[in-house]
Backbone bond lengths (Angstrom), bond angles and torsions (degrees), N, CA, C in turn:
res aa  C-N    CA-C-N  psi(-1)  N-CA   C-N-CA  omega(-1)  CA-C   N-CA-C  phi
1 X - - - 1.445 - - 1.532 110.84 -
2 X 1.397 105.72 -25.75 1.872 103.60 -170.78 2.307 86.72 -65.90
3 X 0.901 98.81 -69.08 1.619 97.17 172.13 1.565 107.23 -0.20
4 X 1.440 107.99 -94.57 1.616 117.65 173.92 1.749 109.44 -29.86
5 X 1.208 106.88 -40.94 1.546 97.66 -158.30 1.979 95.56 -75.15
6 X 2.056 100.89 -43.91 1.532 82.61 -171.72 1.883 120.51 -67.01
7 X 1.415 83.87 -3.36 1.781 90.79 -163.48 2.081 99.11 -74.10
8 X 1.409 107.66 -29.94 1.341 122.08 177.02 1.576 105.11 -55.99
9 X 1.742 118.02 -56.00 1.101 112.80 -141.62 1.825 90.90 -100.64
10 X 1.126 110.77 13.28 1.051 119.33 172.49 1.970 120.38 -81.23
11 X 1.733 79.39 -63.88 1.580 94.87 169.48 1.711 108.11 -53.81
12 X 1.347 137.49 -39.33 1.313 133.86 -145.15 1.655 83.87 -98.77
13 X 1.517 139.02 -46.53 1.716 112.91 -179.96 1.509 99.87 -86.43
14 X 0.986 149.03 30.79 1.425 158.93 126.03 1.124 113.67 -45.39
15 X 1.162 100.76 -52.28 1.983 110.64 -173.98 1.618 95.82 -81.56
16 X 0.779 105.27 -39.40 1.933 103.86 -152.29 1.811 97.64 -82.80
17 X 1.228 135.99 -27.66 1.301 135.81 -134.13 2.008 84.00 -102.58
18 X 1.161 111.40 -35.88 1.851 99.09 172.66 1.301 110.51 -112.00
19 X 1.692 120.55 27.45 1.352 103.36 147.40 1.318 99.85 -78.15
20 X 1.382 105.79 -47.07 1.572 111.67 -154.59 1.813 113.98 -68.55
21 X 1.291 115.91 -6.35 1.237 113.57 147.86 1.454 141.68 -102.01
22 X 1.482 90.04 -2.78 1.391 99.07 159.71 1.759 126.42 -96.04
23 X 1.065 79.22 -1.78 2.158 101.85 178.96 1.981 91.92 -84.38
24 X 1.468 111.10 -46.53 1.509 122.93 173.51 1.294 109.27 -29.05
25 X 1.719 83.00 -78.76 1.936 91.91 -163.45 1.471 115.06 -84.80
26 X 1.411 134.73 7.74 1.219 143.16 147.99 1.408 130.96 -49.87
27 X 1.877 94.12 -54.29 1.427 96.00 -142.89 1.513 137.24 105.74
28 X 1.338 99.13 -38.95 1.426 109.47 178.66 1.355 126.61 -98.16
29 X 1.233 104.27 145.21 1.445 111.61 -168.79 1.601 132.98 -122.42
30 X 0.703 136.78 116.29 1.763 122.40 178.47 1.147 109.61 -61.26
31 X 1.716 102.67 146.39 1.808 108.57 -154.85 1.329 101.90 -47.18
32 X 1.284 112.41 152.57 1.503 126.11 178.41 1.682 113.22 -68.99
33 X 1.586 111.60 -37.81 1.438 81.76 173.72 1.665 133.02 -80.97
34 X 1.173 112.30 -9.65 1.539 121.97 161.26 1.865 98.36 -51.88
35 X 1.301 106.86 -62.51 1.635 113.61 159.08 1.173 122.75 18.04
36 X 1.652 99.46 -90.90 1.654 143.10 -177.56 1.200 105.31 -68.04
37 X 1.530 130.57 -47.72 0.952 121.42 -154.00 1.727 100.83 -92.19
38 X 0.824 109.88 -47.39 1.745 110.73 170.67 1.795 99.12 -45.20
39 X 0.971 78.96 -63.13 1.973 79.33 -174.73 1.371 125.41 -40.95
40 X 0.956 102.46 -39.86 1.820 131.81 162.89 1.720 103.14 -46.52
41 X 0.981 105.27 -73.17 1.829 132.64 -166.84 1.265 79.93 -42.74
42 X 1.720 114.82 -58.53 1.781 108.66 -131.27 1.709 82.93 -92.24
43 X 0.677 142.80 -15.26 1.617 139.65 163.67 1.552 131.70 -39.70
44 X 1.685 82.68 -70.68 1.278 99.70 164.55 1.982 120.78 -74.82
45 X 0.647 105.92 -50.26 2.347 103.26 163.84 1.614 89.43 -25.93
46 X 1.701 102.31 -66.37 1.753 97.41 -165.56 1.545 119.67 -35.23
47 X 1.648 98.14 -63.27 1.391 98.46 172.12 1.405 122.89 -60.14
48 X 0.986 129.45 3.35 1.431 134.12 -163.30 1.502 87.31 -98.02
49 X 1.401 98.59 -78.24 1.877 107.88 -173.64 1.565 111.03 -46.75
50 X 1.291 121.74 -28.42 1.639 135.85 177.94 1.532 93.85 -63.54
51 X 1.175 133.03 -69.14 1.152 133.58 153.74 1.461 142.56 -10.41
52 X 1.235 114.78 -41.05 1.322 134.09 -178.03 1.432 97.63 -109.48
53 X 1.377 129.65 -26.18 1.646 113.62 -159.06 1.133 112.47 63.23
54 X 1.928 113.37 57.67 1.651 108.75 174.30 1.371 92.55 -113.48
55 X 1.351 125.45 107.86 1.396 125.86 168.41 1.334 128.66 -26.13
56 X 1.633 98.37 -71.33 1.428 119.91 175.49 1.647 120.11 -52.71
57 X 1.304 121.37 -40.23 1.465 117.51 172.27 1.459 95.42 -75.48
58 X 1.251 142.02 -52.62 1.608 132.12 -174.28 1.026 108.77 -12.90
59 X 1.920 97.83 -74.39 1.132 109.06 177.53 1.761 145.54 -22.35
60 X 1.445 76.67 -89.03 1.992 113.23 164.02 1.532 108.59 -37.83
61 X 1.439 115.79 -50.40 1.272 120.21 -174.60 1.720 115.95 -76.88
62 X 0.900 89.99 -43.12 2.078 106.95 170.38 1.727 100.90 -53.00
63 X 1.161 107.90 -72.41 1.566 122.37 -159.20 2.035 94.11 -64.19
64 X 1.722 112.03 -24.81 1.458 88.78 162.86 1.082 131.13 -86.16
65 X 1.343 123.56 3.99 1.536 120.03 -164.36 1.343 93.19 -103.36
66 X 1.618 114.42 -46.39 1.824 111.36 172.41 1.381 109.48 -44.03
67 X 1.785 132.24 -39.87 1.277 113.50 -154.81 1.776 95.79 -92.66
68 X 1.031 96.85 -23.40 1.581 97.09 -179.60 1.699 125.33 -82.59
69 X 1.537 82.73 -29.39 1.885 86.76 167.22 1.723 107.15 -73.10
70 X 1.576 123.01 -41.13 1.468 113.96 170.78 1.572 105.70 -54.69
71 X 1.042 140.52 -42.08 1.196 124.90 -179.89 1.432 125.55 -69.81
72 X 1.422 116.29 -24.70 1.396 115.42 156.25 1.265 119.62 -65.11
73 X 1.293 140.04 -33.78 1.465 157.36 179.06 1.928 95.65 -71.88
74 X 1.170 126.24 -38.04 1.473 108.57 -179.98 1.668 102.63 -93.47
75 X 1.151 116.93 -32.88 1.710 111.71 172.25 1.529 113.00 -57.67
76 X 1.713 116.12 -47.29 1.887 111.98 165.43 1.399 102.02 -72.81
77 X 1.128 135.04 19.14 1.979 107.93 172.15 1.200 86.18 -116.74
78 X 1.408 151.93 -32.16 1.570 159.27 150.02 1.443 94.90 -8.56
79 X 1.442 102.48 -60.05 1.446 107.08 -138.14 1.774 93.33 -82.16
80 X 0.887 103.44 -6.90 1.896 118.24 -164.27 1.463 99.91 -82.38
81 X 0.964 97.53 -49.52 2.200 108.54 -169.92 1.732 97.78 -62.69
């Protein structure tokens, strides 16, 4: 089952790792409160899975809040220029 789980958290920063550099070199961003609020979510899972000692969500859940917190960090420096 760990298989399935890394094969999951594989596919899901797969997806996320060239929005978020294409959100970079754009400029553009998906609305910010989806943003926050994902960021939020994926925060708390972390601590959740930190909690339990679930590797695979650690992971998955960590690596979403980093890619989603950089994307909040280029949507407020947007807004800065």
């Amino acid at each position: 089952m760990i298989t399935v789980g890394l094969l999951g958290l594989l596919l899901i920063v797969l997806a996320w790792i060239p929005e978020t550099i294409k959100s970079m070199r754009s400029g553009k961003t998906i609305r910010l409160e989806f943003l926050i609020l994902y960021f939020a979510g994926s925060v708390l899972l972390t601590l959740h899975a930190v909690n339990i000692g679930d590797y695979v969500f650690i992971i998955l859940n960590g690596l979403a809040s980093i890619l989603s917190g950089a994307n909040i960090v280029r949507y407020l420096w947007g807004k800065l220029r």
